[in-house]
N, C-alpha and C positions, 0 to 999 in steps of 0.2 A: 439836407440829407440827400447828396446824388442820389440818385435810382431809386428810392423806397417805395417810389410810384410801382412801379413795373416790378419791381422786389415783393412789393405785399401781392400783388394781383398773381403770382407766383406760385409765393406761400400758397393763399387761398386756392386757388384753379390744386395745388397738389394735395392739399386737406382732402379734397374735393376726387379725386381720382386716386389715390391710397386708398381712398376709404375709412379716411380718419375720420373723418365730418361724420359721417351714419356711425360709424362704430361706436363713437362716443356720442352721440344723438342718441343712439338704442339703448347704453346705459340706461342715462340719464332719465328716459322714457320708462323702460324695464321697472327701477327703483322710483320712480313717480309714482308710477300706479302701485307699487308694491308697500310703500308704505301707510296710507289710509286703509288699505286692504287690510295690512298686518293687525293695524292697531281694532279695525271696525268688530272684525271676526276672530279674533286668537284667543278672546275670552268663553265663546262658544265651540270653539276647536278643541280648546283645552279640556274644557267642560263634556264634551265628550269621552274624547281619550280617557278622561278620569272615571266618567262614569263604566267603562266598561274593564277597569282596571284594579282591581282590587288593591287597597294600602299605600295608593297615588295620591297627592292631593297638590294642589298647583293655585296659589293666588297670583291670580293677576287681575290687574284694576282695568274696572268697566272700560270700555270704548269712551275715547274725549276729545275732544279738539287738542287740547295738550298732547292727549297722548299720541295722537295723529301727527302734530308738527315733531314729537321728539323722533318716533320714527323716520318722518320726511327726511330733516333734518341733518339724523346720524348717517343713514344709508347714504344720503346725496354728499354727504360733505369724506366718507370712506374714501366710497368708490369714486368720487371727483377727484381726489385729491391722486390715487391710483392713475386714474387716468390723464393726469395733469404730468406729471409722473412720466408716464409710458409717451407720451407726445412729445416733451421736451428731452427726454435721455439722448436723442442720436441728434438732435436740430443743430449742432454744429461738427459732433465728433464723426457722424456718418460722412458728411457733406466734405470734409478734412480726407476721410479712406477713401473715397471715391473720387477727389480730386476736382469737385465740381466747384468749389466753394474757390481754388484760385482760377479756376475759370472765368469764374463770375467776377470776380474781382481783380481781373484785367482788364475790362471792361469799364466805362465811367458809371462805377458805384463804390461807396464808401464801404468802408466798414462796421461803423455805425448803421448807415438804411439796412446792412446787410442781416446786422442782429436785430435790429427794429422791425425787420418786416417779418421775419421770423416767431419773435415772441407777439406782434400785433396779430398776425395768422392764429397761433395757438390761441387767445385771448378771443378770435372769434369764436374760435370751436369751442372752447370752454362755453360760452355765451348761448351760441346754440343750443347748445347741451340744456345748460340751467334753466332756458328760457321752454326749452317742450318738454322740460323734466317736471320744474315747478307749474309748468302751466295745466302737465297734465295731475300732478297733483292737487290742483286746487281745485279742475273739474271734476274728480271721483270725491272729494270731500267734499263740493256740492251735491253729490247725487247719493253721498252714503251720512252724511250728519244734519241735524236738522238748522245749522249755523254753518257759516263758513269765515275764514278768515280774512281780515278788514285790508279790502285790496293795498291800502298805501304801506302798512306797515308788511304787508308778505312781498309786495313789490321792493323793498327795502331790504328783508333779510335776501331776497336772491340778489343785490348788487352786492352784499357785503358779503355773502359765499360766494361769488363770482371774483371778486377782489383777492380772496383769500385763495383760490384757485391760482390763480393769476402768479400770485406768490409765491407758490410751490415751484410753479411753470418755472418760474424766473431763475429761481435757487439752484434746479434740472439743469435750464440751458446754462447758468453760469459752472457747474460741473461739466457738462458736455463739452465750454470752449475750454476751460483748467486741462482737461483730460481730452487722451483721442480715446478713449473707451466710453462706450455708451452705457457700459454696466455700472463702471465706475462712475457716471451721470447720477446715475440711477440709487446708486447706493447712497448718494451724497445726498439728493432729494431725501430717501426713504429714511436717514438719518436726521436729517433734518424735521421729519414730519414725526419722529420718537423724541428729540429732542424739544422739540415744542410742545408736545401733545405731554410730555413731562409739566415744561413749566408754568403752562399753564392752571398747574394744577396747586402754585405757589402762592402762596400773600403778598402784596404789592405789582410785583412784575405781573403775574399772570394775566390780568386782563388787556396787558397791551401785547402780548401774543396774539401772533393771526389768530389761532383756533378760541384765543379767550374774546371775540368779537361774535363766536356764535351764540352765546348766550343771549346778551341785549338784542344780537338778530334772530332772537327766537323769541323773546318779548316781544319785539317789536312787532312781529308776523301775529302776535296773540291778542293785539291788542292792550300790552300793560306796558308800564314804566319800564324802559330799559336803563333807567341810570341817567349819570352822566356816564359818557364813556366818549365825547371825543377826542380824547386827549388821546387815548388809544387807534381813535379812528383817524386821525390824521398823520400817526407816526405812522399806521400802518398802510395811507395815502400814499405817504413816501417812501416808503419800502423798495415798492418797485423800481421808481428808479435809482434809487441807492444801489439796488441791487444788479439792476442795467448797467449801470456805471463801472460796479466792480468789472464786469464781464466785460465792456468795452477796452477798459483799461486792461485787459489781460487778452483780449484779443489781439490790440494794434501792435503790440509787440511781437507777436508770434508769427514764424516764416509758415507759409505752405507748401 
């Protein structure tokens, strides 16, 4: 891969001075802390509000470690999937209107390092992300539950939302190079993420959908039997670069 060297360090250094790296850091952090919070206190919030409210009445179930990872969980895998999303939408259609991408590419670098270092860049920001999002989730569930979850298995569900992040990313930039529109990127990701989050919801297929991997990664994180499920876990291993590939092959054809 000509240039990927000097291509990733690129990517990175511009994650880095956009302001993408902190923006999607501060998510990630934001809903960290936001979900142990949700689940610890919403039953005494509620429980307020009711009581001063005549003909109200609201069940919700006690504070739990369940209920703590389903929150983490949902919020992190949203708003990741958004922000997975918003980072890959312009990573080639922009670079295309502004004329930098054959710049770069008169230069001794492929096209291949080109979108490699690209989607390698996003895939650390995503990483960042999950790693001070989950990390700060696991400290407020130590400091607000009397248990906390079994470091190997929550170590585990953040690699496989991370992966599944990774996914989305990929789906975005292979729309971004399809299209010179970043909206049109975008709409294709956000399609993509109704279209899954559908079939997931099917008998057979659905567990080998990205988003049917959160389940067993939210066992896992709990400490219980997630199944089997690698059969799912390593189609969706190869996803990516199936999905790189596509976009390769639709890139080297295209004039700039």
């Amino acid at each position: 891969m000509m240039g990927f060297r000097i291509l990733f360090i690129k990517e990175l250094r511009e994650q880095f001075r956009t302001k993408r790296l902190v923006s999607v850091a501060a998510v990630f952090v934001f809903f960290g802390i936001l979900g142990p919070i949700t689940d610890r206190f919403m039953q005494q919030l509620i429980n307020a509000i009711g009581s001063e409210s005549a003909g109200m009445t609201f069940q919700v179930p006690p504070p739990s470690l369940a209920g703590a990872m389903g929150q983490i969980l949902k919020n992190m895998s949203q708003f990741g999937i958004i922000c997975a999303l918003l980072l890959a939408m312009g990573a080639v259609a922009w670079e295309r209107e502004r004329g930098t991408a054959a710049m770069i590419l008169t230069k001794p670098a492929s096209r291949f390092a080109f979108l490699a270092a690209k989607l390698g860049g996003m895939a650390v920001t995503l990483g960042v992300g999950v790693t001070l999002g989950f990390g700060f989730s696991y400290v407020y569930t130590l400091l607000l539950y009397p248990t906390v979850f079994p470091i190997g298995g929550y170590v585990a569900m953040c690699l496989i939302l991370w992966w599944t992040l990774v996914i989305f990313a990929a789906i975005t930039m292979l729309g971004s190079t399809m299209s010179r529109s970043a909206i049109a990127a975008a709409g294709l990701g956000f399609v993509a993420f109704l279209v899954l989050g559908l079939v997931v919801t099917l008998p057979v297929i659905g567990p080998w959908s990205p988003l049917g991997l959160l389940g067993p990664a939210q066992n896992l994180a709990l400490g219980r039997d997630a199944g089997n499920f690698l059969g799912p876990l390593l189609f969706n291993l190869a996803l990516i670069p199936a999905i790189f590939a596509a976009t390769w092959l639709s890139f080297r054809r295209q004039e700039l």
